[in-house]
N, C-alpha and C positions, 0 to 999 in steps of 0.2 A: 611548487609541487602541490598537488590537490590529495586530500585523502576521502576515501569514501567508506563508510561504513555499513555494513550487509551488503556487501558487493556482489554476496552469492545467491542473494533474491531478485524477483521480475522485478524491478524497479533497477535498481544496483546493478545487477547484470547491463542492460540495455544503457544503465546509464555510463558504463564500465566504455562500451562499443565507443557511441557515442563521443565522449571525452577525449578518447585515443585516438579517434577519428581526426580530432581536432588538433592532433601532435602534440597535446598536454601531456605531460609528466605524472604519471596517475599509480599510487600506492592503493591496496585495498587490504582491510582487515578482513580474515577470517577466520573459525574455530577449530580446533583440529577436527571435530566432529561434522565440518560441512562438510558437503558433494560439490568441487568445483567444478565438475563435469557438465553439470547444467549450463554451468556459463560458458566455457568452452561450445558447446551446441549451440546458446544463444548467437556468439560469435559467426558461425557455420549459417545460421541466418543471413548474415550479411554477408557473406562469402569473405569473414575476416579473420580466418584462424591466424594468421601469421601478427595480427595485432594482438589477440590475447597472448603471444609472448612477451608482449610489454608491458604488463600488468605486472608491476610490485606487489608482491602479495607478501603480508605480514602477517606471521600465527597471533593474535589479541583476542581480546572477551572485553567489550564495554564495561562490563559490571567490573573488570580484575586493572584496575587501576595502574599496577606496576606494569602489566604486558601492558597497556594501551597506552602510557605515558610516553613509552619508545618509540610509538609510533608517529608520533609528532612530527619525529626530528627532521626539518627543512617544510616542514607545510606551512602553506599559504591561506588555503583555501580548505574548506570541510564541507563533505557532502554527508548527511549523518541520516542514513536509510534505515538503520539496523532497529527490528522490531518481533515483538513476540504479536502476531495478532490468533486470538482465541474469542471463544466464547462460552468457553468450561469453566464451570467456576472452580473445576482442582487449579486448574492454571492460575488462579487470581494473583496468589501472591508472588509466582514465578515473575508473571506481568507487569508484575508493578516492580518488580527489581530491577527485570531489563529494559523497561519503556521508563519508566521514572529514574532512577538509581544511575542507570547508564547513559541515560541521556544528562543528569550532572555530571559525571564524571566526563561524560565532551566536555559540556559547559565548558568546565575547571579548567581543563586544557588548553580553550580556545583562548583563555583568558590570560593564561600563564603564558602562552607562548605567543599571545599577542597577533593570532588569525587575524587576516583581513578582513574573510568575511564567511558566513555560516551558512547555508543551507538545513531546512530541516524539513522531513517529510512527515507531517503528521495524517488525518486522516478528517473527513467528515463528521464523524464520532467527535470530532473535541470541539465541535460549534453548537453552539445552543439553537434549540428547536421551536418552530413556531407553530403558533397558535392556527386551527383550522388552513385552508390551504394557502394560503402566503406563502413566499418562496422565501429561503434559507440563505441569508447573505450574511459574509464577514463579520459584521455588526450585532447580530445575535446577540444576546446574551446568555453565558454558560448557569445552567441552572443545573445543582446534579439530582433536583428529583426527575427531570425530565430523561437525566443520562446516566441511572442508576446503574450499569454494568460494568462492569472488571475493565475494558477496552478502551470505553467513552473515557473511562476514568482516568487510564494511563496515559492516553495522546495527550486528555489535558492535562495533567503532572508535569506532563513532556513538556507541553508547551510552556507551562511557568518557570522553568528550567531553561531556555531559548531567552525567552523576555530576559530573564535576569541577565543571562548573557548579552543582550541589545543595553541592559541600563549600565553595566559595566564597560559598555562603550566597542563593543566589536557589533559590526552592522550584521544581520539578521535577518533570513526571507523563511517565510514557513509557507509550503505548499498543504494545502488539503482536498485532498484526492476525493474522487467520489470510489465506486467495486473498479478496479484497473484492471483493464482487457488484455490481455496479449502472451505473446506465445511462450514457449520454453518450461513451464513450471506446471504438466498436465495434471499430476497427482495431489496438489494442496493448492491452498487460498481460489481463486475464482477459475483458476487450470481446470476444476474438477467439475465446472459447469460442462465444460466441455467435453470431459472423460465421461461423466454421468448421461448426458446424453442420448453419444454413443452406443452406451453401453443400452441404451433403452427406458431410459428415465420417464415412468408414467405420469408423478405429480408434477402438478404448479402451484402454487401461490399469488394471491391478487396483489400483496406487496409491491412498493413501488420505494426505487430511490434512484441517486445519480450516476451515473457509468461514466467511463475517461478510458479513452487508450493507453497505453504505458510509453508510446511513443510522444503522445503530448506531455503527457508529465515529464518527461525528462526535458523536450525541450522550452518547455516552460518553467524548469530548473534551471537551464541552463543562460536562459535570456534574463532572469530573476539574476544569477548571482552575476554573469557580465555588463550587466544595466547599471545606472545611480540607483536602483530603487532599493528600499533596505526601511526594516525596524515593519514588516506592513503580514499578512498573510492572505492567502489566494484560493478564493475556492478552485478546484481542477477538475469541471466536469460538463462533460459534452452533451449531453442530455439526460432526462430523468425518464426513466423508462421503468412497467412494469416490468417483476420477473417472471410473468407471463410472457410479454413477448419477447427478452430477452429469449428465454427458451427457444423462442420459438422459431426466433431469428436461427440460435444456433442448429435445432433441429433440422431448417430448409438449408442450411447451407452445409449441413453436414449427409443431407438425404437421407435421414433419420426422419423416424414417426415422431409427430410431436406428440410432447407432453397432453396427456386428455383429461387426469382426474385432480380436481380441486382438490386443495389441501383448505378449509378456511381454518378460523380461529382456534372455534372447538375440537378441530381433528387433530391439529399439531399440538394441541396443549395436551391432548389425552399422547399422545406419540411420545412425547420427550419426559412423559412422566413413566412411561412404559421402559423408556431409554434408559433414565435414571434407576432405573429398580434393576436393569440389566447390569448397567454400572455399577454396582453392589457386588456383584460377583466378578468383576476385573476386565469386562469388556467395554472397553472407551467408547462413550455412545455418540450412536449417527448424528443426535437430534439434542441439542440441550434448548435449555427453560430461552435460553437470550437466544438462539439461533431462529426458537418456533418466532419467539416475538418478532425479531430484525424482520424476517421473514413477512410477517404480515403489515408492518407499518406503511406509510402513506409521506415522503417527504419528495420535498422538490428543491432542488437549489440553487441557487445563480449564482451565474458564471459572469456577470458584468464585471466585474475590479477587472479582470484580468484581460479584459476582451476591451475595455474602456481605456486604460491603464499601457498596454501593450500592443494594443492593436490585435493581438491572440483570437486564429482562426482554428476551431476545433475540428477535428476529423469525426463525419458523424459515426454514431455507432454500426449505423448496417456495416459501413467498409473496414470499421474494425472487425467487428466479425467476422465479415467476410477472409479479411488477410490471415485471422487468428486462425480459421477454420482450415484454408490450405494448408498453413502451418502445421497441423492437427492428423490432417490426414497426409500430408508427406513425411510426419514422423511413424506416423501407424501405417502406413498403405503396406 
């Protein structure tokens, strides 16, 4: 039996489809506070509502050790999604509870109940960053004045908490995603590219980093835990694209104006200082200190281990767009 954790985010959901697809035996943890409704819809994607009846679904909390130890019972296999990603620093310490704290409490589990084998989904954020423009491969090294923020910091916590579980002897794949494209989740994480848009989104930014479908990443999870291959991690990212023409992509495919006015360095550092002093007074701001920065930097990544390694054929981004975008406006038409 496989267990998957954040079942009820774009990753977990899809990967939720996917699994059952495959007449696997599929438990998922969720909070009494989640919307399973979203995955439900994801399902309606693939014209498979009668599969999300076979979702196990278990009330657990990673961090709450006692509900998540029950969830164990008869697994094989762990797929461990579940993640706070932020870039508030009120969030910091929540961040580090659930990305860190609850990613040992898998560990502990996997270990105690003797999993075959793990899966974990970390992010770009927990790979060390190079120097001028060289591309960003597995090999890196984490350096944390380079990945001084609340995020970078938890994927990698996460990730020394995985390793320990590999040196303890249960084998071990960690994917690391580049911004994941794909549909079902319009209102948070990169859904809101696409809501924002829509809605008539003026600025861009000349930032640049790596994009991935949600559809590769899962079955690039899925080839990862069914392979030999074990104890290694994987960049997951189809190409490195400004977030200018991401934009812009999404603009033409949405028939939406595109984005016209630059955001550069100095406008977003004066924005999120405006934000903050908003945030003073209770309102959770648009724009924080890491979001201006993410926003401007300059990275590029490779995707060879995984494409050398697996043979792993990426889907480019225009036609993720492109899919995410019908998605988008057959939920909204």
């Amino acid at each position: 039996m496989i267990l998957v954790t954040g079942g009820t985010g774009l990753v977990g959901s899809h990967l939720l489809y996917h699994l059952l697809k495959e007449n696997d035996t599929v438990k998922a943890i969720y909070r009494k506070s989640s919307d399973r409704d979203h995955v439900k819809h994801v399902f309606s994607y693939y014209s498979a509502e009668a599969l999300y009846e076979k979702i196990q679904w278990v009330v657990a909390d990673i961090t709450d050790i006692t509900s998540l130890s029950k969830s164990f019972k008869n697994i094989t296999h762990v797929y461990h999604c579940a993640a706070l990603v932020s870039f508030d620093a009120a969030d910091y310490k929540e961040m580090l509870k659930i990305n860190i704290e609850g990613t040992a409490n898998i560990v502990n589990l996997c270990i105690a109940n003797h999993i075959e084998k793990l899966c974990f989904v970390s992010s770009v954020a927990a790979i060390g960053k190079s120097q001028a423009d060289s591309e960003i491969t597995e090999n890196n090294e984490w350096n944390v004045e380079d990945n001084n923020y609340g995020y970078a910091i938890s994927k990698h916590g996460a990730e020394m908490e995985v390793w320990r579980c590999s040196q303890e002897g249960i084998p071990v794949v960690i994917v690391n995603p580049g911004v994941i494209i794909g549909p079902g989740f319009w209102h948070n994480g990169s859904g809101k590219l696409f809501s924002k848009v829509y809605a008539g989104l003026p600025f861009f930014t000349e930032g640049k980093t790596g994009f991935v479908g949600v559809a590769d990443v899962v079955q690039a999870m899925l080839l990862l835990m069914k392979g030999e291959h074990m104890n290694e991690r994987y960049i997951l990212v189809s190409e490195n694209i400004s977030f200018k023409g991401i934009l812009m992509a999404i603009a033409e495919n949405l028939g939406k104006k595109p984005p016209a006015i630059k955001i550069g360095s100095l406008a977003s550092g004066i924005f999120w200082r405006l934000e903050w002093v908003l945030s003073l007074f209770g309102r959770k701001p648009l724009l924080t200190k890491q979001a201006a920065r993410s926003s401007q930097n300059n990275y590029s990544y490779s995707n060879a281990k995984i494409k050398d390694k697996l043979g792993f054929e990426f889907t480019p981004m225009a036609e993720v767009i492109a899919q995410t975008s019908n998605y988008y406006q057959s939920d909204y038409s």
